[in-house]
Short mmCIF file of the C-alpha atoms (twelve columns), coordinates in Angstrom:
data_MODEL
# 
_entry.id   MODEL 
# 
loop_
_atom_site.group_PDB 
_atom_site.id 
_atom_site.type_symbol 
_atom_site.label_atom_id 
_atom_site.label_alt_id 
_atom_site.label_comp_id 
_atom_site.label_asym_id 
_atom_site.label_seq_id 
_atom_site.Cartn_x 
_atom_site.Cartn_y 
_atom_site.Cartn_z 
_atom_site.pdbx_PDB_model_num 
ATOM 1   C CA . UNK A 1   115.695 97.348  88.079  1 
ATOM 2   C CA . UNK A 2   114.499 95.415  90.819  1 
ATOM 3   C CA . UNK A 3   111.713 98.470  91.424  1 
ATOM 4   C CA . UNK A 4   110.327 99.518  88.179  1 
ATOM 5   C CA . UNK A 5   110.476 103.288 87.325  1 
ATOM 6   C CA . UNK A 6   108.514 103.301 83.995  1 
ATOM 7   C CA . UNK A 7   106.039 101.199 82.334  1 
ATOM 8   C CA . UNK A 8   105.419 101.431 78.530  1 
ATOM 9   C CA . UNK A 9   102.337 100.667 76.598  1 
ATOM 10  C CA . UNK A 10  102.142 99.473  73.274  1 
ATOM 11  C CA . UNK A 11  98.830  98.611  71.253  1 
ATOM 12  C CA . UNK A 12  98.742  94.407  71.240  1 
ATOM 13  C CA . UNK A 13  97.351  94.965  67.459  1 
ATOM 14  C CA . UNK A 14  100.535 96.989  66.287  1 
ATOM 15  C CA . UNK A 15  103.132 94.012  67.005  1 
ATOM 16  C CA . UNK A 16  105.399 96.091  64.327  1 
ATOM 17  C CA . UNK A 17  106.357 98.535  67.535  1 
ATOM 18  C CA . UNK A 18  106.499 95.476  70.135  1 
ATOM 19  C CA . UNK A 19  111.014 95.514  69.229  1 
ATOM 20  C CA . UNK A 20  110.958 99.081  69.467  1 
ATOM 21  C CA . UNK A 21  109.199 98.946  72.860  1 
ATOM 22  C CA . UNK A 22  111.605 97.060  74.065  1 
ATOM 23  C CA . UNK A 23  114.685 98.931  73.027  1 
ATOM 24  C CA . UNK A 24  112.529 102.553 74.565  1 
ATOM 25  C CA . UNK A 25  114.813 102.055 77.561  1 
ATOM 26  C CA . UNK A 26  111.259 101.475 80.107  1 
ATOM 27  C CA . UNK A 27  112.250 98.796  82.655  1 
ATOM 28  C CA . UNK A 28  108.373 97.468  81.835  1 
ATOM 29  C CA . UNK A 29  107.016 97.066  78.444  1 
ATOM 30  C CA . UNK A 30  102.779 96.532  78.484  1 
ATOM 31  C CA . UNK A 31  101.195 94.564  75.635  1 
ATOM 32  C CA . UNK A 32  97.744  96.522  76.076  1 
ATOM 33  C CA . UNK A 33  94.704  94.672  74.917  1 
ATOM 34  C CA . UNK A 34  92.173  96.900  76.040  1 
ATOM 35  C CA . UNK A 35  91.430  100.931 75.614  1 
ATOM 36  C CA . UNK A 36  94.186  100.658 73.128  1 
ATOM 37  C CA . UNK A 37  92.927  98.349  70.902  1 
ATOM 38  C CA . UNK A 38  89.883  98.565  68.625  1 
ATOM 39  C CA . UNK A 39  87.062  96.179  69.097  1 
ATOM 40  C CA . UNK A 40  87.450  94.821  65.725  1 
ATOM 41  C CA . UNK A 41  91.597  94.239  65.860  1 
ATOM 42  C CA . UNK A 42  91.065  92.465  69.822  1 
ATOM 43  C CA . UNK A 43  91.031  89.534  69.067  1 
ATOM 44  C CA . UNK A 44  94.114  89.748  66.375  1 
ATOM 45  C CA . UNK A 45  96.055  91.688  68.995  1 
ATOM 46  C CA . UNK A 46  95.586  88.740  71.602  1 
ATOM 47  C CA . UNK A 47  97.457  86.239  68.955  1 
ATOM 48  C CA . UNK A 48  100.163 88.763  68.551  1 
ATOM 49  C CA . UNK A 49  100.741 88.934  72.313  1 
ATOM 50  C CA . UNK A 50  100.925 84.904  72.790  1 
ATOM 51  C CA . UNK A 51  102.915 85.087  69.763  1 
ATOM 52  C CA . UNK A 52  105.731 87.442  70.920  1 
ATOM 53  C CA . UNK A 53  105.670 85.685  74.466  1 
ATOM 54  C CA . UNK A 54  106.398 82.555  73.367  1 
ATOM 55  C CA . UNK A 55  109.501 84.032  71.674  1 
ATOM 56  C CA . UNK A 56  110.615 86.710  73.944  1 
ATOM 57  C CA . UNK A 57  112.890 86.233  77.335  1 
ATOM 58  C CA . UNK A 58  114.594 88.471  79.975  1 
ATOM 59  C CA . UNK A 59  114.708 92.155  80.039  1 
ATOM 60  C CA . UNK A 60  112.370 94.175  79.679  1 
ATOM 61  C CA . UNK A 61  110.011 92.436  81.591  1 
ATOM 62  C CA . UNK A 62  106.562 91.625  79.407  1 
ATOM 63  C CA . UNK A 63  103.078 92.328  80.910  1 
ATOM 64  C CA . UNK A 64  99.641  92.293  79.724  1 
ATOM 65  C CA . UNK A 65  96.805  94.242  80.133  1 
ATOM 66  C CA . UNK A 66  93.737  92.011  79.387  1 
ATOM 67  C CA . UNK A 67  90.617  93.254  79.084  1 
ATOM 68  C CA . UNK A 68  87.562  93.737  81.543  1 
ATOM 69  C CA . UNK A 69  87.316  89.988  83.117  1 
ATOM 70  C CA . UNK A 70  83.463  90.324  83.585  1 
ATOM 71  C CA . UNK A 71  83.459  90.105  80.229  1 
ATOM 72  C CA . UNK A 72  84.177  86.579  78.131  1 
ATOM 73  C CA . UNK A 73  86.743  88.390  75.633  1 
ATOM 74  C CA . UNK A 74  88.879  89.319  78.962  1 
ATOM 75  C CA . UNK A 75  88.174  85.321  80.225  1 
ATOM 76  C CA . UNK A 76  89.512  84.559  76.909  1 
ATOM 77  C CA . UNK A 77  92.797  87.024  76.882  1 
ATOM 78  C CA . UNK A 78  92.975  85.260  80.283  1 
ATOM 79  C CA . UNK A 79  92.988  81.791  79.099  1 
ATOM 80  C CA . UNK A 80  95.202  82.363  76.197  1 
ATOM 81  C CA . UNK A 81  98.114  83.815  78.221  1 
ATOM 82  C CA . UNK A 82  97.928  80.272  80.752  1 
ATOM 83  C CA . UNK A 83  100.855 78.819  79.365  1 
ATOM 84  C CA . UNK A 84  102.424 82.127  77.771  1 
ATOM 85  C CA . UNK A 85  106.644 81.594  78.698  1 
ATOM 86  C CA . UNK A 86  107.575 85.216  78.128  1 
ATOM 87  C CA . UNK A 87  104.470 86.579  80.411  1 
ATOM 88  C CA . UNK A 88  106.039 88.530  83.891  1 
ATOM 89  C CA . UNK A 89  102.210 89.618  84.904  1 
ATOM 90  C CA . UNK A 90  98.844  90.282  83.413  1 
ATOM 91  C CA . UNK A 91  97.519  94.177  84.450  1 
ATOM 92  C CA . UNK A 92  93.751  93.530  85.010  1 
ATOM 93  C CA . UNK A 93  91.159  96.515  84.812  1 
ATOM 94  C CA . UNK A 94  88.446  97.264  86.149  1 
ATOM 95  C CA . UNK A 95  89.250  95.150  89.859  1 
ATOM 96  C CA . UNK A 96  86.136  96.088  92.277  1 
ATOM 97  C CA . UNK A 97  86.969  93.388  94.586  1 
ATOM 98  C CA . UNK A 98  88.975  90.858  95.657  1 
ATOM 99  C CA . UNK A 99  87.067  87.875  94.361  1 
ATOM 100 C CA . UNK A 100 87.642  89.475  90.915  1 
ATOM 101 C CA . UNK A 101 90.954  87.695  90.657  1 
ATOM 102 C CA . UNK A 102 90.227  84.099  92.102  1 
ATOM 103 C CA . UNK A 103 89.900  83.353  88.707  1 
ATOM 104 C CA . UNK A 104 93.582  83.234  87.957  1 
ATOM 105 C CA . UNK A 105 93.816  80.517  90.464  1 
ATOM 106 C CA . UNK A 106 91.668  78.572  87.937  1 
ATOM 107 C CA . UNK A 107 93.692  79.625  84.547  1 
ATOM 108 C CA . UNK A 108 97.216  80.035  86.002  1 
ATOM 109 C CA . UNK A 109 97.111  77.101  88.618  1 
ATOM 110 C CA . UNK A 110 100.589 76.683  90.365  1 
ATOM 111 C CA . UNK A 111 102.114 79.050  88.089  1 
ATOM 112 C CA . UNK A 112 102.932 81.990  89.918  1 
ATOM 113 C CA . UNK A 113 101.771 84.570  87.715  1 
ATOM 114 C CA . UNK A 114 101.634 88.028  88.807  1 
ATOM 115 C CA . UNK A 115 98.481  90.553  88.468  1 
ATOM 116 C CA . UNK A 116 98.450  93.915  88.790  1 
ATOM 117 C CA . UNK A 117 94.998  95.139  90.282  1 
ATOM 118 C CA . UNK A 118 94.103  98.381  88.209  1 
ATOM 119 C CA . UNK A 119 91.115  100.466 90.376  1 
ATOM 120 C CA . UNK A 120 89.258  102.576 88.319  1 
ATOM 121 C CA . UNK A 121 86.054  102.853 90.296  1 
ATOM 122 C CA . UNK A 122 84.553  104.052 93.109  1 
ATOM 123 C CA . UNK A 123 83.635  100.513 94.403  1 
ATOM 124 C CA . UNK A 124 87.333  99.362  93.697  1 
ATOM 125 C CA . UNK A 125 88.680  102.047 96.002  1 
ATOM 126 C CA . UNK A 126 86.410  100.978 98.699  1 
ATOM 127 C CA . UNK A 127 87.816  97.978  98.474  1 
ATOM 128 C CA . UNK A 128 91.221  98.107  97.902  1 
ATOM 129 C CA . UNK A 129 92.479  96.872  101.169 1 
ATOM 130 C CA . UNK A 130 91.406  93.572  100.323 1 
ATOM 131 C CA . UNK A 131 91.755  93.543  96.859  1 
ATOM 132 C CA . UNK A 132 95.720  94.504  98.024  1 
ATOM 133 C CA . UNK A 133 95.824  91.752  100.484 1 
ATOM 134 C CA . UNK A 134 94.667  89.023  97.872  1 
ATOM 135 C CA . UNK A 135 97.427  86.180  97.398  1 
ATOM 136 C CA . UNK A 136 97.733  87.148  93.688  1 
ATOM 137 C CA . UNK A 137 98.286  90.827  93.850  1 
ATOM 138 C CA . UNK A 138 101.618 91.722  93.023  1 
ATOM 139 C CA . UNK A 139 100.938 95.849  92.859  1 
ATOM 140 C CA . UNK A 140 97.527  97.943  92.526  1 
ATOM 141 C CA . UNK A 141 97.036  101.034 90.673  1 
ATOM 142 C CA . UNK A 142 94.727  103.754 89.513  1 
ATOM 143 C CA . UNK A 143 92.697  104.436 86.413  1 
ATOM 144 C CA . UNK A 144 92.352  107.685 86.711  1 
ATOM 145 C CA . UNK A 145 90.503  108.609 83.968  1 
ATOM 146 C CA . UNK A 146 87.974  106.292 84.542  1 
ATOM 147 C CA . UNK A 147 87.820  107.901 88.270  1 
ATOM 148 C CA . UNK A 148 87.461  111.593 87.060  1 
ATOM 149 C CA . UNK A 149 84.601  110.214 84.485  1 
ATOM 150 C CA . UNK A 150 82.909  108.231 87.553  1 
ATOM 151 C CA . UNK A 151 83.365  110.730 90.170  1 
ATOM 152 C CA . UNK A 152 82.676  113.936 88.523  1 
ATOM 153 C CA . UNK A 153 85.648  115.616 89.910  1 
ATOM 154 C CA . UNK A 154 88.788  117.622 88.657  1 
ATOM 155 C CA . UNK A 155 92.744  116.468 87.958  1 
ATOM 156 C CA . UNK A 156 93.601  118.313 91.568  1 
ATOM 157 C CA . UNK A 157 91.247  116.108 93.519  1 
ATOM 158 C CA . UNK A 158 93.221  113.297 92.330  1 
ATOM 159 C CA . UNK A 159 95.591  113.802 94.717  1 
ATOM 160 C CA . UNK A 160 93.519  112.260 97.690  1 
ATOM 161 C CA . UNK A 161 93.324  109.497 95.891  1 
ATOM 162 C CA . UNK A 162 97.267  108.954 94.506  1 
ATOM 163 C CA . UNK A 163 97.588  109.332 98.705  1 
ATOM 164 C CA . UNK A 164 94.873  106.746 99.352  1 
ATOM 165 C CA . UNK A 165 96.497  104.131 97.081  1 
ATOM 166 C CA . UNK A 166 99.832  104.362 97.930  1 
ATOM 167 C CA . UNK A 167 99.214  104.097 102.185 1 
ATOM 168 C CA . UNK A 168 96.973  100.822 101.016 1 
ATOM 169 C CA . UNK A 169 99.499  99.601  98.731  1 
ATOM 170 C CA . UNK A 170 102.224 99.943  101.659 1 
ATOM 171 C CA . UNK A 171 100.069 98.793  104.348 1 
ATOM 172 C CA . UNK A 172 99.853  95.496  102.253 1 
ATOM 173 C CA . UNK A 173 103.513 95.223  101.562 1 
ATOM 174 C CA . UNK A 174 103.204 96.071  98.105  1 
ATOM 175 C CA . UNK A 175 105.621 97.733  96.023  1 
ATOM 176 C CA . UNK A 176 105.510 101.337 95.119  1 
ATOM 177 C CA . UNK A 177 102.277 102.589 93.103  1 
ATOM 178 C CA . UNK A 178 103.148 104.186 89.577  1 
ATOM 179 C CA . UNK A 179 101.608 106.927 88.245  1 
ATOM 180 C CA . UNK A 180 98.877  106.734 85.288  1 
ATOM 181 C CA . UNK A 181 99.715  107.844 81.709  1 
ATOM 182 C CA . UNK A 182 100.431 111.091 81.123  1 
ATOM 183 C CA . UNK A 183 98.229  111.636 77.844  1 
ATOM 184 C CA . UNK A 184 99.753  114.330 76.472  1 
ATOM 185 C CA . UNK A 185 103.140 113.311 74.688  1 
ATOM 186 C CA . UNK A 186 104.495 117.025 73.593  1 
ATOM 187 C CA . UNK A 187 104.142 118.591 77.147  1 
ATOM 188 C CA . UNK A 188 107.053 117.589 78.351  1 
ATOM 189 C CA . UNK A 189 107.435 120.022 81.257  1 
ATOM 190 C CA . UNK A 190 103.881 119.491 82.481  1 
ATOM 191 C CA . UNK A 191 105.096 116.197 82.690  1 
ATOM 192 C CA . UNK A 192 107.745 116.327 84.509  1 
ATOM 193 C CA . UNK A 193 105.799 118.632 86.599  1 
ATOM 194 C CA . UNK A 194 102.932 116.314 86.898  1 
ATOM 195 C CA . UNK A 195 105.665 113.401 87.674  1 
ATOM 196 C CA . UNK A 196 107.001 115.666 90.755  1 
ATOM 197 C CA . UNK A 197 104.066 116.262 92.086  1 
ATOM 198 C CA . UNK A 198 103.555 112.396 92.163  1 
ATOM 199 C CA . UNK A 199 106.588 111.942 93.624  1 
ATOM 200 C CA . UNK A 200 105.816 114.184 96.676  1 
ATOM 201 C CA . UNK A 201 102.986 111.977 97.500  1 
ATOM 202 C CA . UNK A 202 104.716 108.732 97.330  1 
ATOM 203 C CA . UNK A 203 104.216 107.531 93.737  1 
ATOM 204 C CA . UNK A 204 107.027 105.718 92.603  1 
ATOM 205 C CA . UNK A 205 107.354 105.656 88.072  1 
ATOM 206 C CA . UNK A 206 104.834 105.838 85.768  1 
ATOM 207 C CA . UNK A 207 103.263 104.531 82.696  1 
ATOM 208 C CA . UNK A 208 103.560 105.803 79.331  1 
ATOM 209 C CA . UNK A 209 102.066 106.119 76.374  1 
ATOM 210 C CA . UNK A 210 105.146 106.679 74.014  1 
ATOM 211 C CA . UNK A 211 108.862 106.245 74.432  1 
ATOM 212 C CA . UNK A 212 109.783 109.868 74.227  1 
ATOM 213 C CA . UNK A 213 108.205 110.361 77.532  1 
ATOM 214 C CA . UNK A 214 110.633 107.254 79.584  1 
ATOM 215 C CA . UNK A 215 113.829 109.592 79.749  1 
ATOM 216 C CA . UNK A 216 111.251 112.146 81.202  1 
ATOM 217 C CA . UNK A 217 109.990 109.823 83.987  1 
ATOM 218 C CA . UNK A 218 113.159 108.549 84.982  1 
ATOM 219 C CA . UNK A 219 114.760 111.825 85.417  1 
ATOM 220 C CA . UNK A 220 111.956 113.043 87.557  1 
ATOM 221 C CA . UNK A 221 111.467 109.949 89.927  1 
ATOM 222 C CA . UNK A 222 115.459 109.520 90.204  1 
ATOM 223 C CA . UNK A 223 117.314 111.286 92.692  1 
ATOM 224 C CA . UNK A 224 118.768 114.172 92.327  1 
ATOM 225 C CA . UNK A 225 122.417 114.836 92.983  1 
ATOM 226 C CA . UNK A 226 121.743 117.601 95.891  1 
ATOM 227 C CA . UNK A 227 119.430 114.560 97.139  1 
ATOM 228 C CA . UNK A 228 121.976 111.901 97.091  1 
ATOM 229 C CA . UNK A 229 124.589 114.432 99.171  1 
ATOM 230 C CA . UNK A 230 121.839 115.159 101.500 1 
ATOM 231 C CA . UNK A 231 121.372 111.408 101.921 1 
ATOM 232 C CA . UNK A 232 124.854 110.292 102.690 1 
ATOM 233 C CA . UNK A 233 125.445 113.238 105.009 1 
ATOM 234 C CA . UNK A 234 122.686 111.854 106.949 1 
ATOM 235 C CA . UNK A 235 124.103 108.193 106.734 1 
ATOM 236 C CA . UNK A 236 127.347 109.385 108.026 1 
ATOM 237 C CA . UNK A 237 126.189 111.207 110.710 1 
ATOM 238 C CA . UNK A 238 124.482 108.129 111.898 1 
ATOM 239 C CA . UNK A 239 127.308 106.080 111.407 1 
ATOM 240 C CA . UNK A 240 129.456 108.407 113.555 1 
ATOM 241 C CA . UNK A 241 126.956 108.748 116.197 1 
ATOM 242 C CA . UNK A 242 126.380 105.066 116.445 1 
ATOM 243 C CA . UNK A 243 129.892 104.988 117.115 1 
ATOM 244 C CA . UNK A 244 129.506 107.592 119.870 1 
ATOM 245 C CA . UNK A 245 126.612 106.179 121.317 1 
ATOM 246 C CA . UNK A 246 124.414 108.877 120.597 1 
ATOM 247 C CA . UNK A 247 120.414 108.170 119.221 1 
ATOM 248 C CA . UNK A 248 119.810 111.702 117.578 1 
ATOM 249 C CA . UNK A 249 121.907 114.379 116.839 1 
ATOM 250 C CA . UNK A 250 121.456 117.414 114.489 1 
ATOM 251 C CA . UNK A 251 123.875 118.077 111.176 1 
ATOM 252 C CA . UNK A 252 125.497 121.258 111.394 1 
ATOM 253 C CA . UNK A 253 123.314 122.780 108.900 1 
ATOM 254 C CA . UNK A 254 120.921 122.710 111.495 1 
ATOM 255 C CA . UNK A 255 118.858 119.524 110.576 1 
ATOM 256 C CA . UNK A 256 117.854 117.019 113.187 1 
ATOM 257 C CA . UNK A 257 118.538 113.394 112.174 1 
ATOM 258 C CA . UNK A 258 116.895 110.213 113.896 1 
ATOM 259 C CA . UNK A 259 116.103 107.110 112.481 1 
ATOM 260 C CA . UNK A 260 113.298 107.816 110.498 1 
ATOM 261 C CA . UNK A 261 115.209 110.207 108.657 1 
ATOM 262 C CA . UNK A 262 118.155 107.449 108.309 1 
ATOM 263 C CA . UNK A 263 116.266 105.163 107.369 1 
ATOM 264 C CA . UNK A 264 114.955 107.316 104.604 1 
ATOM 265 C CA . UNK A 265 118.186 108.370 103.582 1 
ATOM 266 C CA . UNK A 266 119.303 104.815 103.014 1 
ATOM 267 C CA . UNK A 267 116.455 104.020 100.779 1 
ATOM 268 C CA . UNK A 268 117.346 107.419 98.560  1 
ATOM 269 C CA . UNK A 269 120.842 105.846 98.152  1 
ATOM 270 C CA . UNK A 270 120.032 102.552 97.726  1 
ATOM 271 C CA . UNK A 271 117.703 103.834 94.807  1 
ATOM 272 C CA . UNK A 272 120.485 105.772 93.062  1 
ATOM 273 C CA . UNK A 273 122.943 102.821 93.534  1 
ATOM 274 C CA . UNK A 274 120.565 100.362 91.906  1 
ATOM 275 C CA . UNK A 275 119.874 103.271 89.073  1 
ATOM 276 C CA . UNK A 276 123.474 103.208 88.658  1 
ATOM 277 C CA . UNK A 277 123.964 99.420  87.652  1 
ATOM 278 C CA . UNK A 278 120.835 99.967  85.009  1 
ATOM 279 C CA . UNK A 279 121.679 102.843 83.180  1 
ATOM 280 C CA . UNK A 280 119.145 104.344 80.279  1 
# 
């Protein structure tokens, strides 16, 4: 898919489950360096990432979450991944500003490699606006356990955040912000419940932990099939009134449709056709 609806991890020092990551079905697989990865295994789970880049091509798409750049092991996952043919992006934690990621001007060069800016402080959501505008940020994200540790504050209070994010992510011209891991891999209604509520507030996909949980996302970030008839009722009204001449008109059930509301009909179809061509 061209907009990614989930986002697996798998531990860089268990390269066993790197095939089966790829067959889960997520449109993303992660090769995680960092929380899930013990100190002593790091630096064995680096030279099983390089390794399967350098074999690996196409679909999924391979990222890589180094670890903390302010610290020489992430400068090294950095530098090993320079000339890494299989690599789609490198997911960088811990981003507190925008001069954080110069540095992949220096490893990358010319190579356009793409980062994804994970903000899991207080300082990095100050500064997200920039650290969004920054030539090599491809998408931003939260770390939101790191937040609740930080900030002191409850899973509900989240939500201002998730809202922050995604207005700065749009306001940059970013693609959609996915949702953090849902730790909890045998609660599958809480989440889907959790992945709703992210929805509503203009989350797009999520990470996971385990590929159980990527039918789970996908079915609660796709459209729904009373969504989809809403949507084209909307798009044909507009296409009839266009014809007509008319700018707004209301739908017999009573709902008023402008453009706005086309426009966001269009999108809801144009996600379920482009679900359709990449079936899971």
């Amino acid at each position: 898919m061209t907009t990614p609806l989930s986002w697996l991890y798998v531990p860089g020092d268990r390269p066993e489950r790197f095939a089966k990551a790829a067959s889960s079905g997520a449109d993303v697989v992660i090769i995680d360096l960092e929380d899930a990865v013990d100190t002593s295994r790091k630096d064995q789970a680096r030279d099983n990432a390089v390794a399967h880049l350098a074999e690996t091509r196409g679909a999924p798409a391979v990222h890589v979450r180094v670890n903390d750049l302010a610290t020489r092991r992430g400068q090294d996952d950095l530098a090993a991944l320079a000339d890494a043919p299989g690599l789609a992006a490198v997911r960088l934690p811990k981003i507190e500003s925008p001069s954080d990621l110069d540095v992949l001007d220096e490893v990358f060069g010319d190579r356009p490699t793409r980062a994804f800016a994970l903000l899991e402080s207080a300082r990095g959501l100050v500064n997200a606006q920039a650290i969004a505008a920054h030539p090599r940020t491809a998408g931003i994200a939260l770390g939101e356990q790191d937040l609740l540790a930080e900030l002191s504050i409850d899973e509900p209070a989240l939500d201002q955040l998730r809202l922050q994010i995604v207005v700065t992510a749009a306001a940059a011209g970013l693609g959609p912000v996915p949702m953090s891991v849902f730790a909890n891999v045998r609660d599958e209604a809480g989440l889907l419940d959790s992945c709703r509520r992210g929805r509503s507030l203009g989350l797009f996909g999520r990470t996971a932990i385990h590929p159980s949980q990527i039918p789970l996302i996908c079915k609660a970030f796709q459209p729904t099939e009373a969504e989809i008839a809403r949507a084209r009722d909307v798009v044909d009204a507009a296409a009839r009134a266009e014809q007509d001449g008319v700018g707004a008109l209301a739908l017999p059930d009573g709902r008023f449709v402008d453009a706005p509301i086309v426009a966001k009909a269009r999108r809801v179809l144009a996600l379920a056709e482009e679900i359709s061509r990449h079936p899971r």
